[in-house]
Structures are given as structure tokens and as C-alpha cells.
N, CA, C and O atoms as a GROMACS GRO file, in nm:
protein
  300
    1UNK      N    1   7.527  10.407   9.116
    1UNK     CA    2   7.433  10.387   9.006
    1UNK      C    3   7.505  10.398   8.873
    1UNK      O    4   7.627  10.417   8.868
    2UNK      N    5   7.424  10.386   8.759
    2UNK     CA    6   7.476  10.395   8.649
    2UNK      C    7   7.504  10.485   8.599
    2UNK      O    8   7.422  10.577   8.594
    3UNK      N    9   7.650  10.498   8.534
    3UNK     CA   10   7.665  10.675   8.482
    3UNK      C   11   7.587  10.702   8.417
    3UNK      O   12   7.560  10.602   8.352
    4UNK      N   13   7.489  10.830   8.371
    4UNK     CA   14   7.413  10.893   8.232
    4UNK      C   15   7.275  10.843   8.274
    4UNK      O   16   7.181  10.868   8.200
    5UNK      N   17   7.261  10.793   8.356
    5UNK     CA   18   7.075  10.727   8.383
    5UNK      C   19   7.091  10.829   8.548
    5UNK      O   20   7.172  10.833   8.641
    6UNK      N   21   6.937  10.910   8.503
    6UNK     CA   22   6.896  11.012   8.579
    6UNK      C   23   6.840  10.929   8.681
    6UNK      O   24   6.840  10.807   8.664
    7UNK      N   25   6.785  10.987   8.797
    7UNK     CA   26   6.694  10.902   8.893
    7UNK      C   27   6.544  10.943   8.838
    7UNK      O   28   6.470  10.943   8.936
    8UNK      N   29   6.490  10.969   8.748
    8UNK     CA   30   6.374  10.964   8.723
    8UNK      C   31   6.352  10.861   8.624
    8UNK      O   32   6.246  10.802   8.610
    9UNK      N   33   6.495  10.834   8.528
    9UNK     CA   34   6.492  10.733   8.436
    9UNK      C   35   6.490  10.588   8.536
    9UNK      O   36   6.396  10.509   8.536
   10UNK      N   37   6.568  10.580   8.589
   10UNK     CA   38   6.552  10.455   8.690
   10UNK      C   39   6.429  10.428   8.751
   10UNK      O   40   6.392  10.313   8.773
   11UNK      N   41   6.357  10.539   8.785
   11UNK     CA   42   6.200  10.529   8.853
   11UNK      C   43   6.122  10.422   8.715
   11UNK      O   44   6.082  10.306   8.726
   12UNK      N   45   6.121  10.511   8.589
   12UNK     CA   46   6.077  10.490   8.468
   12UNK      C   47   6.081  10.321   8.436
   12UNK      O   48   5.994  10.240   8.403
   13UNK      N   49   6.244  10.308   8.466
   13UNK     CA   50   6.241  10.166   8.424
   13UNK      C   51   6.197  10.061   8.513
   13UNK      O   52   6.155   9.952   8.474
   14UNK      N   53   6.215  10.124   8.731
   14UNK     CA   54   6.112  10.036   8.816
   14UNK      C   55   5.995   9.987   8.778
   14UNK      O   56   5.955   9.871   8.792
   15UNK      N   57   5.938  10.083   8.727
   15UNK     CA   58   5.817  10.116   8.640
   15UNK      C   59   5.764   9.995   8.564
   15UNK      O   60   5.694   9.904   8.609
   16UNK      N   61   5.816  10.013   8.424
   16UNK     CA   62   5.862   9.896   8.332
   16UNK      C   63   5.855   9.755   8.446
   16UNK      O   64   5.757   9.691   8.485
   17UNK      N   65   5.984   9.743   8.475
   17UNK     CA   66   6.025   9.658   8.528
   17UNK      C   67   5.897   9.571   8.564
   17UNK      O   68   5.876   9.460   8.514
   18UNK      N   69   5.794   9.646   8.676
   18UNK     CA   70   5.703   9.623   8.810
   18UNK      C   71   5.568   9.550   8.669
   18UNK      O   72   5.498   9.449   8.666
   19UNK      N   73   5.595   9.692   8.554
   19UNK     CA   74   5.454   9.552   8.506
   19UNK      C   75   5.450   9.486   8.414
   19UNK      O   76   5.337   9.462   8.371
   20UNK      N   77   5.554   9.435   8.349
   20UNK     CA   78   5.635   9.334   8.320
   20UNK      C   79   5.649   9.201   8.402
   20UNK      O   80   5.652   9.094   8.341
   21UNK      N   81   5.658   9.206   8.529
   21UNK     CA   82   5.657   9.121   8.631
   21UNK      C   83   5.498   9.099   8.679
   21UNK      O   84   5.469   9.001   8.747
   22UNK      N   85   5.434   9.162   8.653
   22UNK     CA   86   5.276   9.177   8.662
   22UNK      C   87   5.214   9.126   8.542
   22UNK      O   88   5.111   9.060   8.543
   23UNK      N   89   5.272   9.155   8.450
   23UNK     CA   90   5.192   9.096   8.307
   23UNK      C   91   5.253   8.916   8.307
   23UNK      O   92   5.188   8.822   8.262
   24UNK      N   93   5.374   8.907   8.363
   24UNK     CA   94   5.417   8.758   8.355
   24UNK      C   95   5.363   8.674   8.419
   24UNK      O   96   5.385   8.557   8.389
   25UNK      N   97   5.267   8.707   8.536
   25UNK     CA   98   5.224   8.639   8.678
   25UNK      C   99   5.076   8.601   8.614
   25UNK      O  100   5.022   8.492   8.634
   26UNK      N  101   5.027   8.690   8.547
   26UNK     CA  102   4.877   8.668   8.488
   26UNK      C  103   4.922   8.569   8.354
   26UNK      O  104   4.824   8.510   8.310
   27UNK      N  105   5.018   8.547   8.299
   27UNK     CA  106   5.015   8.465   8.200
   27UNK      C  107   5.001   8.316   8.244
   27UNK      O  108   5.061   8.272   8.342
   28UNK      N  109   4.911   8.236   8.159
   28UNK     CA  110   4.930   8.114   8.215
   28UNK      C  111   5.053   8.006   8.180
   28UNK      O  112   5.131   8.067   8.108
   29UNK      N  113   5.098   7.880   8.200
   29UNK     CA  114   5.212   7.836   8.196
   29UNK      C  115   5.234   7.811   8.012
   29UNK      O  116   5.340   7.832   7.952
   30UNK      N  117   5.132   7.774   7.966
   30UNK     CA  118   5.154   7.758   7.820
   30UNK      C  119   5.238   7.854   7.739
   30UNK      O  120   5.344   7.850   7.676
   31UNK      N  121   5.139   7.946   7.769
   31UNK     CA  122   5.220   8.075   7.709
   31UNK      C  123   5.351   8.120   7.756
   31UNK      O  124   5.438   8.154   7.676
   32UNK      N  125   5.367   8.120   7.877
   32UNK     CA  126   5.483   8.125   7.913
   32UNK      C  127   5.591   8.069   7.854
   32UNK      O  128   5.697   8.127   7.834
   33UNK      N  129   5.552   7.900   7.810
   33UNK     CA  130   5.666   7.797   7.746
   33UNK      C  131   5.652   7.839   7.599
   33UNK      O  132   5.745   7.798   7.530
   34UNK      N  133   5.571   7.901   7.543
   34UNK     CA  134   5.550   7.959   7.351
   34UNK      C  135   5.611   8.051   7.356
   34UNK      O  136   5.679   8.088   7.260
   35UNK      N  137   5.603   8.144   7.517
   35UNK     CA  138   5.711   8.242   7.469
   35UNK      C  139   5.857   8.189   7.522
   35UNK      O  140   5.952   8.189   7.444
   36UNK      N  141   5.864   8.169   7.585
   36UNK     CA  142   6.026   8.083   7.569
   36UNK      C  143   6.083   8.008   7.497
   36UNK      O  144   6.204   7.991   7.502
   37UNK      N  145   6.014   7.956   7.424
   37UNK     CA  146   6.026   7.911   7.278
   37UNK      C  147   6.087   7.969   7.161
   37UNK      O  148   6.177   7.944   7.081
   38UNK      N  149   5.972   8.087   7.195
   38UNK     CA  150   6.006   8.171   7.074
   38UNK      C  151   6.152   8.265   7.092
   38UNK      O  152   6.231   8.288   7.001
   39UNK      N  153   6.161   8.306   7.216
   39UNK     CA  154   6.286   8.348   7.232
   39UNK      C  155   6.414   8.242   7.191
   39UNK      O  156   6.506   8.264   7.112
   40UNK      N  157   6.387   8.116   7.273
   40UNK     CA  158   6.491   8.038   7.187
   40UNK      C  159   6.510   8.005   7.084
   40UNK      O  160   6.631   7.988   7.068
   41UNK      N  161   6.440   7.981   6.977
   41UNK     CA  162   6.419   7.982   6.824
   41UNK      C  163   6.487   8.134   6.766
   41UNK      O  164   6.569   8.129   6.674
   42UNK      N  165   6.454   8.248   6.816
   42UNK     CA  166   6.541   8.371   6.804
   42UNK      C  167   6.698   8.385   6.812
   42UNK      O  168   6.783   8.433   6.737
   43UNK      N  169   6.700   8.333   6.915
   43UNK     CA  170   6.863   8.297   6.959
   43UNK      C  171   6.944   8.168   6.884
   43UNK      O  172   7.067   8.157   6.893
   44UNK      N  173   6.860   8.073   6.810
   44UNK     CA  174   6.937   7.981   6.780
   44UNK      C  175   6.949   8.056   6.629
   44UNK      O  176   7.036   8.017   6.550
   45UNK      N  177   6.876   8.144   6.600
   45UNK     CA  178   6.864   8.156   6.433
   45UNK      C  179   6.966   8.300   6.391
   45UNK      O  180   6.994   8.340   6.278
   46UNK      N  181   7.016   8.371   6.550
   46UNK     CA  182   7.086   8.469   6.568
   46UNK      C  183   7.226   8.395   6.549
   46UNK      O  184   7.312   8.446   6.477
   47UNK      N  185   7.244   8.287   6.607
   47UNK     CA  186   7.399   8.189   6.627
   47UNK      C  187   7.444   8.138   6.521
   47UNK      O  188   7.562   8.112   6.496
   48UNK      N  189   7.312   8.117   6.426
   48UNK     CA  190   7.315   8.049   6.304
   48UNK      C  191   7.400   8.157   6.228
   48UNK      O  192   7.501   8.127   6.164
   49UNK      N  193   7.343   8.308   6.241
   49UNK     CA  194   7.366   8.354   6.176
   49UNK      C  195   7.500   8.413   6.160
   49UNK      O  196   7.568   8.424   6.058
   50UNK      N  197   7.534   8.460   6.325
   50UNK     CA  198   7.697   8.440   6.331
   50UNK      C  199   7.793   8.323   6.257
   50UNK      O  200   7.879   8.340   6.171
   51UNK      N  201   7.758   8.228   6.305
   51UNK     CA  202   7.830   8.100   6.238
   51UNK      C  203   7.866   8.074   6.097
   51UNK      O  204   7.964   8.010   6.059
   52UNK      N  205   7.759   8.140   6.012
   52UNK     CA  206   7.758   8.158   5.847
   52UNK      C  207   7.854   8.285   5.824
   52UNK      O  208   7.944   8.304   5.743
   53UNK      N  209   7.799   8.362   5.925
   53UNK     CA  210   7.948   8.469   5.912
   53UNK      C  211   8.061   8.420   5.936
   53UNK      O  212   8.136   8.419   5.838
   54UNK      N  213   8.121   8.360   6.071
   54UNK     CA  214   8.262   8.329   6.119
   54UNK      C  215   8.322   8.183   6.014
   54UNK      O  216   8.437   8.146   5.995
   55UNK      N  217   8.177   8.119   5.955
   55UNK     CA  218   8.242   8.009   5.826
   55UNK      C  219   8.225   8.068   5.745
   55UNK      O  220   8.136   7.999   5.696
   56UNK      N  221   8.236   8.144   5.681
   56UNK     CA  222   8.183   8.194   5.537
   56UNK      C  223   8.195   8.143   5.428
   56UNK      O  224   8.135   8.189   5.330
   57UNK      N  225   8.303   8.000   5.418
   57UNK     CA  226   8.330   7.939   5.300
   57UNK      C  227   8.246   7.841   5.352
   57UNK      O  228   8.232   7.760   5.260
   58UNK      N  229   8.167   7.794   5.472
   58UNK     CA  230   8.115   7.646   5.480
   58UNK      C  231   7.995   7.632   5.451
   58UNK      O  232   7.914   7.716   5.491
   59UNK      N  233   7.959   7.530   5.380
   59UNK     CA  234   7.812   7.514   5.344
   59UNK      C  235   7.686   7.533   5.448
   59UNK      O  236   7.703   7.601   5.550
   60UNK      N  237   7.579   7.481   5.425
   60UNK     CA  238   7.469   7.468   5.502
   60UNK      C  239   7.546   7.377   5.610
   60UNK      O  240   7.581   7.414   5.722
   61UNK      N  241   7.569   7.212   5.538
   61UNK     CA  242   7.590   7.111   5.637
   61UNK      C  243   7.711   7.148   5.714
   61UNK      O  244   7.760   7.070   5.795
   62UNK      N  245   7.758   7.258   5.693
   62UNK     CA  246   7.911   7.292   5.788
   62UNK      C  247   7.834   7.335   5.914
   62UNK      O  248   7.837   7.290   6.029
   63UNK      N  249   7.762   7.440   5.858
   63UNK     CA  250   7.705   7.536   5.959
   63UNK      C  251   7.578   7.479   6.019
   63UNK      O  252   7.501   7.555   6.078
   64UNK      N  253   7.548   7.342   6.007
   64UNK     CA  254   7.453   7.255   6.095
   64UNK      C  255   7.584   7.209   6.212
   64UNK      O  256   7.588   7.227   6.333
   65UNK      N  257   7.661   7.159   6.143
   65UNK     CA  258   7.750   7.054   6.236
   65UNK      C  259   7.792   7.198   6.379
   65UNK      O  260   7.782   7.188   6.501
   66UNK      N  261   7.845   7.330   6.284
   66UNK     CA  262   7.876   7.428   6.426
   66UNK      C  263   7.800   7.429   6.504
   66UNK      O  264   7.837   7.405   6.619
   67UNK      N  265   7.638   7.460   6.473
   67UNK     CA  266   7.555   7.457   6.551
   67UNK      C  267   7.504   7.397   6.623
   67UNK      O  268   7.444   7.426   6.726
   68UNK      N  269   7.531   7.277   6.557
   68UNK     CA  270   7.477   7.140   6.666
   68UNK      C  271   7.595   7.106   6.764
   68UNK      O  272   7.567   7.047   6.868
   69UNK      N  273   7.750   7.147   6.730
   69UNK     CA  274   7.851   7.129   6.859
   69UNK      C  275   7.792   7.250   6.921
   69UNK      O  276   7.781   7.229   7.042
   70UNK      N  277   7.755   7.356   6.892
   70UNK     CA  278   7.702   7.505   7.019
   70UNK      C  279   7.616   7.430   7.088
   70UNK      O  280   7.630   7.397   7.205
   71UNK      N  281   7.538   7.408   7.028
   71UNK     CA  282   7.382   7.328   7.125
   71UNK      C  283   7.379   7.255   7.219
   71UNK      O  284   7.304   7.256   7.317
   72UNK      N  285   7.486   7.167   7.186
   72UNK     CA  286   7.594   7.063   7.233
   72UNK      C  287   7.644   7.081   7.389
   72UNK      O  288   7.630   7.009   7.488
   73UNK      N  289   7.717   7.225   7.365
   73UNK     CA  290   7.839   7.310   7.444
   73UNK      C  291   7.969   7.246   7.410
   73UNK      O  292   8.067   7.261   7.482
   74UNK      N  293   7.971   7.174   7.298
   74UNK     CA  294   8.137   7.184   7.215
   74UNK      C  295   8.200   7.248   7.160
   74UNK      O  296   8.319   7.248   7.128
   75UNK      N  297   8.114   7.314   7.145
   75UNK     CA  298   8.136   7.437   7.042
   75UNK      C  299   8.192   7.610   7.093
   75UNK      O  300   8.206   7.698   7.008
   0.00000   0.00000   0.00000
């Protein structure tokens, strides 16, 4: 098991885990795809944000072109 996680913490997170997997099963498919959405819109605006860091001299249109080779997988 994992070092520093007790076996009651692991119960805790079965726990978690079990209705999490229960709350996902009652969602219908829409929501499901709004929230996957929204997670991806999170993640692209997280990459963005790296990218403005790792260019720091490049404009907007620099840091479209990185992003659109990531999106890509050229990048």
C-alpha cells in the first residue's frame, strides 16, 4: 500500500470512491458530456497557461500556434 495512508484513510477514500461512481451512473449522458467539457476547457486553459509561461516573449498569436500544435500532438 501507500506509504503515510492509514487503512481507515483508504476505507475513507473506498468510500468517496463508491459514491462518486454512484453519483456518475444516475447522471444522464448530457451532463456527463457538459461535464467533460468543462474539464476539457480547464485543461486547455491550464496548457495555455503554461505555454505563456514557457514563451514569455511570444504574443497571443505565438501562444495560439503552441497550442494548436499541443491539440494537434506536435507539440
Amino acid at each position: 500500500m501507500t506509504a503515510g495512508l492509514g487503512w481507515s484513510r483508504l476505507v475513507a477514500m473506498d468510500a468517496l470512491l463508491a459514491h462518486d461512481r454512484e453519483h456518475a451512473r444516475q447522471l444522464d449522458p448530457a451532463e456527463k458530456l457538459r461535464q467533460a467539457l468543462d474539464v476539457m476547457r480547464a485543461g486547455i486553459r491550464l496548457k495555455r497557461l503554461t505555454l505563456r509561461r514557457q514563451f514569455a516573449e511570444a504574443d497571443e498569436t505565438e501562444v495560439d500556434h503552441h497550442l494548436a500544435e499541443w491539440l494537434r500532438g506536435d507539440g
